[in-house]
Each structure stands twice: as structure tokens, then as C-alpha cells.
N, C-alpha and C positions, 0 to 999 in steps of 0.2 A: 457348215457355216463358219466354223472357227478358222478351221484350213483358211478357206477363200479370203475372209476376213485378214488372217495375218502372215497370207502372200500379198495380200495389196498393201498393207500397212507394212512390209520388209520391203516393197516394190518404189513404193512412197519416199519413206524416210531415212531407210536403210538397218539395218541391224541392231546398231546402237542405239540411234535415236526411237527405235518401235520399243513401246513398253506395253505390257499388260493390259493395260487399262484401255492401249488405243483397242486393243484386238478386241476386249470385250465389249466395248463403244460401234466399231464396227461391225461385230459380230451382232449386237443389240442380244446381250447374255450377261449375265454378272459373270464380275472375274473369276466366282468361285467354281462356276461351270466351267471354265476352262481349265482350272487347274485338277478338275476331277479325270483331266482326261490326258494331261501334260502336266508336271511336275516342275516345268521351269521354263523360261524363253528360248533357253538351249534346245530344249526337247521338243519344243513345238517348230523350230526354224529344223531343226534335224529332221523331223517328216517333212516337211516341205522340200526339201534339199532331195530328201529321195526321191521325189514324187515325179522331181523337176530332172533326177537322172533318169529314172524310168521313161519318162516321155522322150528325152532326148534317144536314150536306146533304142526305143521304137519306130523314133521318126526315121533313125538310122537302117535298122533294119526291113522298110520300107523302101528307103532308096534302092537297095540291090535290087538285079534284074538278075538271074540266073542264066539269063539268055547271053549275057556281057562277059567280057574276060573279066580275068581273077584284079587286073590293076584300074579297070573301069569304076569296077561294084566297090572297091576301096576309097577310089576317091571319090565318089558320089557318096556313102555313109561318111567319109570322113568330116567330107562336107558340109554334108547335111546337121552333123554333130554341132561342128563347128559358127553355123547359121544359126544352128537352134541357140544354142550360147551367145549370139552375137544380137540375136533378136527378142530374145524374151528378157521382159521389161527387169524383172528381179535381179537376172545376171549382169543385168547393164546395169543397175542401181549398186550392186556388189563388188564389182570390177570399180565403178567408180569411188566406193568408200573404200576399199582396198589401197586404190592410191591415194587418197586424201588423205585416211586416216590409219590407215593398217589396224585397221581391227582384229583381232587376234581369229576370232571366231567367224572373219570372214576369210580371212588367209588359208583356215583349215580348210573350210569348204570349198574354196577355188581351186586347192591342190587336192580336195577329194574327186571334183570334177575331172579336175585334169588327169588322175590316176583311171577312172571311171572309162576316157578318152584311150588313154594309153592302154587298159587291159581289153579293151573293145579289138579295139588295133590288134593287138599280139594274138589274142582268139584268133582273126581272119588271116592273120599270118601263118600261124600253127596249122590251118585246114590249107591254107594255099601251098605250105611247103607237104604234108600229106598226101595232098593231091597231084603233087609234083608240076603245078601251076607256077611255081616260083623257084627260085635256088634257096639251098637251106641258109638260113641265117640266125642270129642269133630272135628272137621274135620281141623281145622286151625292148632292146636296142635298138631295133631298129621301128620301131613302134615309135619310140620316143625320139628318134628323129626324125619319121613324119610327120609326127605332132608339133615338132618346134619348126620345120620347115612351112606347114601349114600356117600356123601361127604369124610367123614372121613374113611369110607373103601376101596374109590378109590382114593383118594389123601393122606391123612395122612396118611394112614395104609404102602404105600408102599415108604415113605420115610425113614424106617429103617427096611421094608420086603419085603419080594416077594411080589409082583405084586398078587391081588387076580384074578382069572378068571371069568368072567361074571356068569360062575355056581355055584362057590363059593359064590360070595355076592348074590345071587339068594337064594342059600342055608341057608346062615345065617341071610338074610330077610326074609325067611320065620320062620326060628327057633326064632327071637327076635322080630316082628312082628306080626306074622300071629300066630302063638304057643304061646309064651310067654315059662318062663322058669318055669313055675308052673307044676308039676308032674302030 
């Protein structure tokens, strides 16, 4: 009840603005109940954070098909990561006090998020280059610029375009990616 309670209230009002008290209101607990089991606001946003990487990892590794090439199953989890973060209500409330407010304690956890992204990545790179499914590369490297190339074709790209379609950035990750722009 607490969890739930003070993911809607981090969902709501955002990090800074959630205090103790909302979660114990919503929780319908005294505060002290909560503090028997969290130690601070830090500590109760910190399990939630995990909960919310957890799922995201899972939704991820639900996408792969086994049946798919090695650059399908990537960009369908990459994807999938990337939706889940773009769609659950908390990361959208965090991303938006990030830039309003740069909260210190939300900046961490968006670059924990994002490291959480990037070492997902490098894992499936590591078994792709094993498997001899890929050419060897560096895996952290290039992880991280899947990630900002993702990034930048579903958020920056459509801040002054249309919107691309899951098929499109499919397409052109496999053309700057998987191909390369060598003849």
C-alpha cells in the first residue's frame, strides 16, 4: 500500500513536491508506519525506481523472439524499453521536473535509468558478438550510441517532425547500424 500510494503521489506531483505525509494520507497509515519500513523519501522513491527498472527489463525481454535475427530482437527490446519509459505515468512526471526543475534526485535516477538501458544493450551485444551474429565491437560504445540514436529519433526527431513510426526507426536502425552507410 505504501509502494502504490507513493508511486501515485511521485506520479502526481513529482519528487520534490511528494512529502511524507501525502504518502501516508494516501496510503491511509500513519507516517510512522512508513518510516518503519523506509528511512527517508530518498529510500522509498529508491524502491520504486527499482521496481519501475525491473518491469521495464521484463517488458524488454518479452519483446525478443528467438525466432528473429540478432538486430530485430535489439530493436524491438530497445524499443520496448524505450516506450515503457515514455509511457509510464512516473517517468513522464520525472523527465518533466528534470527540466523544469533539475532536481538533483531526479537527474540521478534518470541517468540510473539510462545506464540500466545502456547495460541491457551491452549484455545483448556481448552474446551477439559470442554468437558471431555481429562484428566485434566495443559493447559499452556502442550501446550508448544506440541509445542516443534511439533517443534522438523518438524524442528530438519529432520536436520539429512528424512523429517517426516504430517501422521507420526499425528501418533506419538497421540502415546506420546493422549496414552502415559504406557501399
Amino acid at each position: 500500500m505504501i509502494l502504490e500510494a507513493a508511486t501515485k503521489s511521485f506520479s502526481l506531483f513529482g519528487f520534490k513536491a511528494t512529502t511524507m505525509d501525502q504518502v501516508a494520507k494516501l496510503a491511509n497509515v500513519g507516517k510512522g508506519t512508513i518510516y518503519t519500513f523506509f528511512k527517508n523519501k530518498e529510500e522509498l522513491f529508491d524502491e520504486i525506481i527499482s521496481g519501475l527498472i525491473f518491469e521495464m527489463k521484463a517488458a524488454a525481454d518479452e519483446a525478443i523472439d528467438p525466432a528473429l535475427h540478432f538486430h530485430e530482437n535489439l530493436h524491438r527490446a530497445l524499443f520496448k524499453m524505450i516506450e515503457f519509459r515514455s509511457q509510464h505515468q512516473l517517468m513522464i512526471k520525472l523527465f518533466q521536473e528534470e527540466r523544469e526543475m533539475g532536481t538533483l534526485a531526479v537527474q540521478e535516477v534518470i541517468a540510473k535509468v539510462e545506464q540500466t538501458i545502456i547495460s541491457y544493450i551491452k549484455e545483448k551485444l556481448i552474446i551477439g558478438v559470442e554468437r558471431k551474429e555481429i562484428e566485434s565491437c566495443d559493447p559499452e560504445i556502442t550501446a550508448f550510441i544506440i541509445i542516443k540514436m534511439y533517443i534522438a529519433l523518438i524524442f528530438d526527431w519529432e520536436k520539429r517532425h512528424v512523429p517517426l513510426s516504430k517501422e521507420e526507426i526499425a528501418k533506419l536502425f538497421e540502415r546506420y547500424i546493422v549496414k552502415g552507410l559504406s557501399k
